[in-house]
Backbone as a chain_set.jsonl record, in Angstrom:
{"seq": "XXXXXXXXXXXXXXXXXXXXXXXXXXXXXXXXXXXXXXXXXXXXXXXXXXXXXXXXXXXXXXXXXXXXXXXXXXXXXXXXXXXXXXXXXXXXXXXXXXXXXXXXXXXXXXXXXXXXXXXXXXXXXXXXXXXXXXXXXXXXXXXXXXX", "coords": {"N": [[38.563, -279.849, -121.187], [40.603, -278.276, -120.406], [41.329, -279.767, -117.957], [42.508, -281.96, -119.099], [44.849, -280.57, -120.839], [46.591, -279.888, -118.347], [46.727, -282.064, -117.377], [48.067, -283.499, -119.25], [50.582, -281.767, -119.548], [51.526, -282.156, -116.205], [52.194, -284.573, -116.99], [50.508, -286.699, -116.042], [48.655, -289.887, -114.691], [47.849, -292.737, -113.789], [48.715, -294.723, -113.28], [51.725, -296.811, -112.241], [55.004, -296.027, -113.266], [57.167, -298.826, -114.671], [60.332, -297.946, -113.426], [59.389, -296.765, -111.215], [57.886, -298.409, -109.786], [59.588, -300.931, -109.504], [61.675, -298.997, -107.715], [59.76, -298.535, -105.314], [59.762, -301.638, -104.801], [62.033, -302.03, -104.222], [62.532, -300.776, -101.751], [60.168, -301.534, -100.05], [61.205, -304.219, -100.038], [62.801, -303.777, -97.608], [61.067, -303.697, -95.345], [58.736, -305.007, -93.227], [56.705, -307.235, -91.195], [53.873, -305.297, -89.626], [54.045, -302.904, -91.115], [55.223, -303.799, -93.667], [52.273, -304.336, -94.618], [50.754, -302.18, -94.593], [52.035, -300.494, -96.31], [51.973, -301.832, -98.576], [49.186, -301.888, -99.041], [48.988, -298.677, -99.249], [50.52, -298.408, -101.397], [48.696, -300.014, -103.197], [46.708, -298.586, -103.267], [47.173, -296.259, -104.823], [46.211, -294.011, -107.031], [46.551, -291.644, -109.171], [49.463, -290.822, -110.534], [51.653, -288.035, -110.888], [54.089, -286.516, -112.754], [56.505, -284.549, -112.723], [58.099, -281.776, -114.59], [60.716, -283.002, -116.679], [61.518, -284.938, -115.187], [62.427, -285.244, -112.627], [60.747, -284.965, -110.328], [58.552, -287.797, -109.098], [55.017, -287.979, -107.913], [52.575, -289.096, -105.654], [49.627, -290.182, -105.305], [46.027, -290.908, -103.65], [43.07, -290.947, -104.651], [39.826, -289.815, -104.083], [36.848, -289.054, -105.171], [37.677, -286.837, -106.168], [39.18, -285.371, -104.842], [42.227, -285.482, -102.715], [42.84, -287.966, -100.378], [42.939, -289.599, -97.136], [43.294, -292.335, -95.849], [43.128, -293.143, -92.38], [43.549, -295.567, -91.976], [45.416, -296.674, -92.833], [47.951, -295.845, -92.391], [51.011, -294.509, -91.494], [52.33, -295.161, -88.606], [54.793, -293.262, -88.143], [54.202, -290.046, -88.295], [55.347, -287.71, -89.705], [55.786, -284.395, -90.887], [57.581, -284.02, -93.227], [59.077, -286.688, -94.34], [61.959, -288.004, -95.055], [62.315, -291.553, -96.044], [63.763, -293.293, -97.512], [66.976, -293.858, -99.529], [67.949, -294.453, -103.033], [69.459, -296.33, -104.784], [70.254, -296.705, -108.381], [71.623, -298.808, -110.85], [73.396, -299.587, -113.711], [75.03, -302.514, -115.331], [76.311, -300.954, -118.22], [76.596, -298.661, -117.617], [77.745, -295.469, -116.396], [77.314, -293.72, -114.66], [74.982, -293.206, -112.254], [71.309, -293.73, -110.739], [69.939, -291.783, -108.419], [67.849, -291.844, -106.31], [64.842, -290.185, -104.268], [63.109, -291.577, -101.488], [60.237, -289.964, -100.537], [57.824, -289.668, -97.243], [55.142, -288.609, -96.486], [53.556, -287.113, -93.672], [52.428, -289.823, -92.393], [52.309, -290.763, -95.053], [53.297, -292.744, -98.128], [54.595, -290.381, -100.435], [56.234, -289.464, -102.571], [59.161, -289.67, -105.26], [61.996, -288.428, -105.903], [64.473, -287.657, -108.011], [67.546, -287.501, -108.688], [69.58, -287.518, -110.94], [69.216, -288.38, -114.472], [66.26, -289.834, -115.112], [64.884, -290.602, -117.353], [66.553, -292.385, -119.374], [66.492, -295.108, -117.865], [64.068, -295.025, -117.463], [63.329, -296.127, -119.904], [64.396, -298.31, -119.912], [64.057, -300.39, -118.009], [61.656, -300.949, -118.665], [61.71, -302.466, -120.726], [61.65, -305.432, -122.91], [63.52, -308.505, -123.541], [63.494, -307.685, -119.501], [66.349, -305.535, -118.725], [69.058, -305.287, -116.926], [68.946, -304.13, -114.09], [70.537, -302.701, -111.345], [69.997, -302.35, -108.179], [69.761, -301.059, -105.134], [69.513, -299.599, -101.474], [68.844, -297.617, -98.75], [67.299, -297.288, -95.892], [66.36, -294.197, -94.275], [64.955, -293.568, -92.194], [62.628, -294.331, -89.722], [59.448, -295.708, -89.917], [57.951, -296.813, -87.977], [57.901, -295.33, -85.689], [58.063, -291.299, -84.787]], "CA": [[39.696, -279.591, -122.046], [41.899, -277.589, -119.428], [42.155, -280.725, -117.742], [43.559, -282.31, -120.461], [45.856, -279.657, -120.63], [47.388, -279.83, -117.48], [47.342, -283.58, -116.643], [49.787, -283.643, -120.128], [51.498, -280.98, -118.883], [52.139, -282.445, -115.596], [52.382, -286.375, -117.206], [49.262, -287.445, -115.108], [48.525, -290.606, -115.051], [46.647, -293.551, -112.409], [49.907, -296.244, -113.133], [52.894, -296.774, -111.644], [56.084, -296.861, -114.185], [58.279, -299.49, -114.63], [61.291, -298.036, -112.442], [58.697, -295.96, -110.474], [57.778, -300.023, -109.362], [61.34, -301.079, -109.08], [62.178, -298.245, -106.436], [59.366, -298.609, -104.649], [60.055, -302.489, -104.333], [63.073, -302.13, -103.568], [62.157, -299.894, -100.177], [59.66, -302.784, -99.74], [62.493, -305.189, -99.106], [63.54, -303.701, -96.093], [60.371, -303.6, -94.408], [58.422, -305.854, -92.698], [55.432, -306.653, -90.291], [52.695, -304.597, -89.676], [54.745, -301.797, -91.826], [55.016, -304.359, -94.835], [51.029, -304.782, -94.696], [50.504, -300.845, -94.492], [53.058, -300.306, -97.5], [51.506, -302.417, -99.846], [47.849, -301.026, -99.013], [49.314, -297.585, -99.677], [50.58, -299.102, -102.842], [47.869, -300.446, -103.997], [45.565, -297.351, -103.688], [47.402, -294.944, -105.412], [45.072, -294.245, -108.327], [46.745, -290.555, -109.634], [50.546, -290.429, -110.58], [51.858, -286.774, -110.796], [55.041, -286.634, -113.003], [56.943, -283.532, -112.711], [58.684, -282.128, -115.726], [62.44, -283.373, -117.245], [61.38, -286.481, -114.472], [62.674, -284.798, -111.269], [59.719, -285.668, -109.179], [56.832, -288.088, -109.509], [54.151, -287.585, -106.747], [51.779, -290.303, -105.395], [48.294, -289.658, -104.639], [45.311, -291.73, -103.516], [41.712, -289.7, -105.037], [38.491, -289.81, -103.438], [35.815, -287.968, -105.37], [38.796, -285.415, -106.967], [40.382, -284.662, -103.723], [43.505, -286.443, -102.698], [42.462, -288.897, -99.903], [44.193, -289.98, -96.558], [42.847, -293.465, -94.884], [43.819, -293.623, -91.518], [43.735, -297.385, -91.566], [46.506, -297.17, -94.094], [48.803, -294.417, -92.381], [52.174, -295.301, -91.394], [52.83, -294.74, -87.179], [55.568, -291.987, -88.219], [53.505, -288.98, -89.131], [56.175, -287.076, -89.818], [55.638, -284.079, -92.037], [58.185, -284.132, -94.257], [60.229, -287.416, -93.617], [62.825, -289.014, -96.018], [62.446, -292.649, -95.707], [64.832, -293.779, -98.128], [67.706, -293.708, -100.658], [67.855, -295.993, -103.437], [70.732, -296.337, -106.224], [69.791, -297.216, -109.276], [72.59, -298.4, -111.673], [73.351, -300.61, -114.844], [76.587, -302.038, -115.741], [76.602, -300.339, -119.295], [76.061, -296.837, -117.548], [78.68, -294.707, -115.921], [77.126, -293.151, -113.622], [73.362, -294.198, -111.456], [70.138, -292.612, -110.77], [69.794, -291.237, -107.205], [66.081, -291.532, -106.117], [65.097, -290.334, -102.421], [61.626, -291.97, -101.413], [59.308, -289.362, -99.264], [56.374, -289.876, -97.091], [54.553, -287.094, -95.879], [52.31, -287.071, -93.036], [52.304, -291.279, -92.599], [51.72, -291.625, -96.125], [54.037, -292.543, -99.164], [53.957, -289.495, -101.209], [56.964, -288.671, -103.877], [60.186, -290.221, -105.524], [63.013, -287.604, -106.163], [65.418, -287.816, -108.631], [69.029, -286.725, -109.081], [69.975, -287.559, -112.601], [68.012, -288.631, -115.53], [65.422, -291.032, -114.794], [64.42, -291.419, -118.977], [67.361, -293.947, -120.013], [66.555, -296.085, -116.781], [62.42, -295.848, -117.377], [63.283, -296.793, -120.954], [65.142, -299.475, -119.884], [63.22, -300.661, -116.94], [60.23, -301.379, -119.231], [62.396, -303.448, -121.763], [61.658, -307.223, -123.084], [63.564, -308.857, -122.179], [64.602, -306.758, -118.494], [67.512, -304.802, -118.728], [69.718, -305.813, -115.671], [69.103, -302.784, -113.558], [71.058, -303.136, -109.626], [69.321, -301.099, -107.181], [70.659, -300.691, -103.3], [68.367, -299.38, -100.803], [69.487, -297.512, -97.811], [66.44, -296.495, -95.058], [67.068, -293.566, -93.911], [63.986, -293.088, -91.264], [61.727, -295.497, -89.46], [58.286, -295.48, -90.23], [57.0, -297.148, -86.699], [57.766, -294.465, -84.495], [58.966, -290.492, -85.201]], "C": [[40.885, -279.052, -121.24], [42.303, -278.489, -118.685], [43.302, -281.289, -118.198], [44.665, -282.016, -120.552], [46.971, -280.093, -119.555], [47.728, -280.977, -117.029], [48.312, -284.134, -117.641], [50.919, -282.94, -119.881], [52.475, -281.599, -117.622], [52.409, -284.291, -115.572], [51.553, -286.916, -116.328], [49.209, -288.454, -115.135], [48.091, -291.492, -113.694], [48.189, -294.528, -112.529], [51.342, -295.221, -113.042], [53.854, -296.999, -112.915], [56.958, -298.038, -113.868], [59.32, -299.243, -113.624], [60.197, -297.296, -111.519], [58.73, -297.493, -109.368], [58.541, -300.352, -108.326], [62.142, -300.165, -107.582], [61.049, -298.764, -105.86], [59.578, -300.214, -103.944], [61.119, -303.028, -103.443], [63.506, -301.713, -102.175], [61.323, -301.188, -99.72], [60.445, -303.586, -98.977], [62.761, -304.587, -97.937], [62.23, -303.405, -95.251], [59.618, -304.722, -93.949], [57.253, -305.909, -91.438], [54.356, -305.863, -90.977], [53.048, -303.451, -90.989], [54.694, -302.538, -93.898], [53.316, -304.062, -95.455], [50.628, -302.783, -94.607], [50.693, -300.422, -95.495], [52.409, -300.458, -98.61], [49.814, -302.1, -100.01], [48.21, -299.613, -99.474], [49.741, -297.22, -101.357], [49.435, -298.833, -103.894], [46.759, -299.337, -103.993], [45.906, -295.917, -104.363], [46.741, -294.999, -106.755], [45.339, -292.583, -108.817], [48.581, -290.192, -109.272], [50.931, -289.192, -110.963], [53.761, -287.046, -111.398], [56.093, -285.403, -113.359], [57.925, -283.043, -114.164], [60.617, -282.532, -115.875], [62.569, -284.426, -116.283], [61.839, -286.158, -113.345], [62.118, -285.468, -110.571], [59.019, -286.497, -109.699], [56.243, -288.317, -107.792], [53.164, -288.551, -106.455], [50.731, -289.88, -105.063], [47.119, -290.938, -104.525], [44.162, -290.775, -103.672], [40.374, -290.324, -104.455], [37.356, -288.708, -103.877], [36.73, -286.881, -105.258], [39.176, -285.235, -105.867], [41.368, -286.125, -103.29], [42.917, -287.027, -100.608], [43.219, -289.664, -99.037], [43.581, -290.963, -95.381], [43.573, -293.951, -93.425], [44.456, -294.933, -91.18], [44.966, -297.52, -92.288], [47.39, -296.626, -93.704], [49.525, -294.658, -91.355], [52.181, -294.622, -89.355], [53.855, -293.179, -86.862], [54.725, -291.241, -89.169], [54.427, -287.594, -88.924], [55.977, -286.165, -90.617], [56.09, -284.41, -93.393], [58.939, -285.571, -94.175], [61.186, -288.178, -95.356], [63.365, -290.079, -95.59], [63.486, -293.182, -96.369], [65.918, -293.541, -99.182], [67.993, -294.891, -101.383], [68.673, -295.442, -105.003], [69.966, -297.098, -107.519], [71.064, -297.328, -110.492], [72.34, -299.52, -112.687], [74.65, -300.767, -115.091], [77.043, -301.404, -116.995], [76.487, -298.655, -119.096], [77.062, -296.731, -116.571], [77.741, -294.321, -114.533], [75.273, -293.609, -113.413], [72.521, -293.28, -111.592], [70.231, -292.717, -108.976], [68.547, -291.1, -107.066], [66.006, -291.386, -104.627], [63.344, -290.713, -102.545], [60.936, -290.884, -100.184], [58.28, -289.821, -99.003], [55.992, -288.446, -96.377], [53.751, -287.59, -94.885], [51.76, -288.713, -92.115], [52.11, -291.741, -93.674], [52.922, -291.374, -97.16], [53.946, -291.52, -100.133], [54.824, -289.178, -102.686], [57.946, -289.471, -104.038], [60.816, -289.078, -105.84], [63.929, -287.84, -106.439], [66.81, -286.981, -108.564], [69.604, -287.429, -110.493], [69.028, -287.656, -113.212], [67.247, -289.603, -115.403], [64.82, -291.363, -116.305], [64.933, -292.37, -119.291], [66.852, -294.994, -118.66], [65.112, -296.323, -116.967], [62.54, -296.852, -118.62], [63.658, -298.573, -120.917], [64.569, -300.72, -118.849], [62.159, -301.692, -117.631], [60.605, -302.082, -120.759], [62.179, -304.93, -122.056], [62.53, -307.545, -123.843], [63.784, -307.87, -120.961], [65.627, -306.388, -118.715], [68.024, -305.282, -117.63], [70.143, -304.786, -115.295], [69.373, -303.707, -112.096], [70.727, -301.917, -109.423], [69.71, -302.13, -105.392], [69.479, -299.83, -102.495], [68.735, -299.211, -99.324], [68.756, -296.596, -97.001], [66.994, -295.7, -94.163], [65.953, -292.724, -92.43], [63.212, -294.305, -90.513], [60.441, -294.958, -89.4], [57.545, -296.344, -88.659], [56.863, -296.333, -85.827], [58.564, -293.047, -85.131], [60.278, -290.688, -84.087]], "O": [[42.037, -279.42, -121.47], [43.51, -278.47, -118.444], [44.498, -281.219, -117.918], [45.58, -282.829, -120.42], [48.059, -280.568, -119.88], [48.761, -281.156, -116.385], [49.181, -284.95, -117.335], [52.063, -283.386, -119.971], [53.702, -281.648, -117.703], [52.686, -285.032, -114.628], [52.078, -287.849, -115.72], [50.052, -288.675, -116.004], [48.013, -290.91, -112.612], [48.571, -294.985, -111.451], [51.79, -294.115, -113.342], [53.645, -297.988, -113.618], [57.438, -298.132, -112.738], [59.44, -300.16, -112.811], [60.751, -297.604, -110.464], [59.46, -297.596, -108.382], [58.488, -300.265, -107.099], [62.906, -300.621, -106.732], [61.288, -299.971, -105.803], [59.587, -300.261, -102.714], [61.213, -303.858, -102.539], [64.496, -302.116, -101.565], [61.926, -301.923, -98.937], [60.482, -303.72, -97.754], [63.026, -305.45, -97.101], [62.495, -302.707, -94.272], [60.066, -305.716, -94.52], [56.925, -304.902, -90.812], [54.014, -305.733, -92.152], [52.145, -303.251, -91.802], [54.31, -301.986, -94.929], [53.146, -303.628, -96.594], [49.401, -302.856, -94.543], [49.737, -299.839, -96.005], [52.22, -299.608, -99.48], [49.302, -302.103, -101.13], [47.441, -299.335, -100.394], [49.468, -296.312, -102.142], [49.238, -298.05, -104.824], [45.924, -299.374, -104.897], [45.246, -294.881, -104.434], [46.773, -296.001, -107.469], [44.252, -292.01, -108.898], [49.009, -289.599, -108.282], [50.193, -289.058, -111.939], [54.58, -287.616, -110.677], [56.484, -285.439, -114.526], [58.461, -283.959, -114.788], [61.489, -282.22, -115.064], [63.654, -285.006, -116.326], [61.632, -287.147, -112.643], [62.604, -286.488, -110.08], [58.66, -286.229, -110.846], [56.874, -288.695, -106.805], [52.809, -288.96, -107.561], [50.851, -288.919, -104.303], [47.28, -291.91, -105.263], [44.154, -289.796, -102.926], [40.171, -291.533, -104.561], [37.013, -287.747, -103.187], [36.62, -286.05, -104.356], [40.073, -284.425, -106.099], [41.207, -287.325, -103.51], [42.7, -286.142, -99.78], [44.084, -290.395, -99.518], [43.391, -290.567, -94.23], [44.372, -294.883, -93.331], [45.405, -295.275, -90.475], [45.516, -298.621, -92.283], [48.23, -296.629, -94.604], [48.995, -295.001, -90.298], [51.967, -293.422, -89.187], [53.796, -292.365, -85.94], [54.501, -291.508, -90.349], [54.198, -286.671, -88.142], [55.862, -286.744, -91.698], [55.462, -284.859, -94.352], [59.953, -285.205, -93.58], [60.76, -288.678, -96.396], [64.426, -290.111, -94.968], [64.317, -293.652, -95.592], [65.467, -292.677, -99.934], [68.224, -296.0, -100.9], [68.486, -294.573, -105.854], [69.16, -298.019, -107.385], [71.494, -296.31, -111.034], [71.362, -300.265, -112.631], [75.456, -299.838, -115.144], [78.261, -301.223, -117.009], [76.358, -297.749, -119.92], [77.336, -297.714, -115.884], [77.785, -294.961, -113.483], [74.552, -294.169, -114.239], [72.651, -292.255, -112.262], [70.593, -293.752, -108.419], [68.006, -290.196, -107.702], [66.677, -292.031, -103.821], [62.552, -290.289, -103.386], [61.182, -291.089, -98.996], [57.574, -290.36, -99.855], [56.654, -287.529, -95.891], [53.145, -288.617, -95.191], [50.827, -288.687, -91.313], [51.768, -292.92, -93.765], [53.504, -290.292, -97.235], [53.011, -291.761, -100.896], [54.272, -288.756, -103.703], [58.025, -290.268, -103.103], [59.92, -288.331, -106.232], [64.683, -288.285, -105.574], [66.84, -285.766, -108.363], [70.618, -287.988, -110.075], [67.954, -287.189, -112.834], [67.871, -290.612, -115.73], [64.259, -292.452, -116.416], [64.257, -293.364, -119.56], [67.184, -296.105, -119.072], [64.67, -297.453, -116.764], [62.102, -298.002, -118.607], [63.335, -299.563, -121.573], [64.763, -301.908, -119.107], [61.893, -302.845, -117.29], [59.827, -302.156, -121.71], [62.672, -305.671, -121.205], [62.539, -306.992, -124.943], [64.429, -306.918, -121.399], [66.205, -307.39, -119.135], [67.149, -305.983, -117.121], [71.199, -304.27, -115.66], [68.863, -304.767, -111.734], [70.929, -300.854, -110.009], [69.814, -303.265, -104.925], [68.518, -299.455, -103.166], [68.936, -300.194, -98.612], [69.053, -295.401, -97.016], [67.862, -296.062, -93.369], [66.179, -291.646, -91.879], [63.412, -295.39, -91.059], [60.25, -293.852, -88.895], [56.322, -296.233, -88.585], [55.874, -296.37, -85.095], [59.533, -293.254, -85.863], [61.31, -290.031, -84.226]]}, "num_chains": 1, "name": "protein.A"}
């Protein structure tokens, strides 16, 4: 039950959102190689989203028997503690002003998205049928092959 609790508390969840996606694809695009093929393994094993409250952060995790889980085979050349790989705009033409997302990895591994505005009207919209016609920009701000 205290689980419960706290994984509503902190919006828990194993899936990726809609713009959660969208940014991360959009960092995608600019990579390539061995780094592409690393990326999308890192991707694909995140199995515990962490959604901070009023949407600030969401946090990436890969679980292994309840602890959070770090496959060397998967773990980027820059093991950088903290590193901020990217910045990525997020706008619409019916909206004034964008969403500001910075992509972190921690350690070699993809770990967090960080918001600067409201990321609700943009998930809402994100996850719309038909698509909404969201423009996103994408401007690496680290290299992940070497610190």
């Amino acid at each position: 039950m205290l689980r419960n609790l706290v994984s509503r508390l902190f919006k828990g969840g194993s899936q990726l959102s809609s713009i959660e996606k969208a940014i991360l694809n959009c960092v995608r695009g600019k990579l390539d190689g061995k780094l592409l093929t690393l990326w999308d393994s890192q991707v694909q094993a995140i199995n515990k989203v962490q959604r901070l409250p009023e949407g600030v952060e969401t946090n990436f995790y890969r679980m292994h028997k309840g602890r959070p889980s770090f496959p060397e085979e998967f773990a980027f050349p820059n093991k950088t503690e903290e590193l901020l790989l990217a910045k990525v705009q997020v706008g619409m033409p019916s909206m004034k002003e964008a969403l500001n997302a910075k992509v972190w990895c921690a350690s070699g591994f993809l770990f967090s998205i960080e918001y600067a505005g409201s990321v609700s009207y943009f998930e809402e919209t994100a996850g719309m049928e038909p698509p909404s016609d969201i423009q996103m920009s994408c401007e690496l701000t680290a290299y992940l092959a070497s610190a």
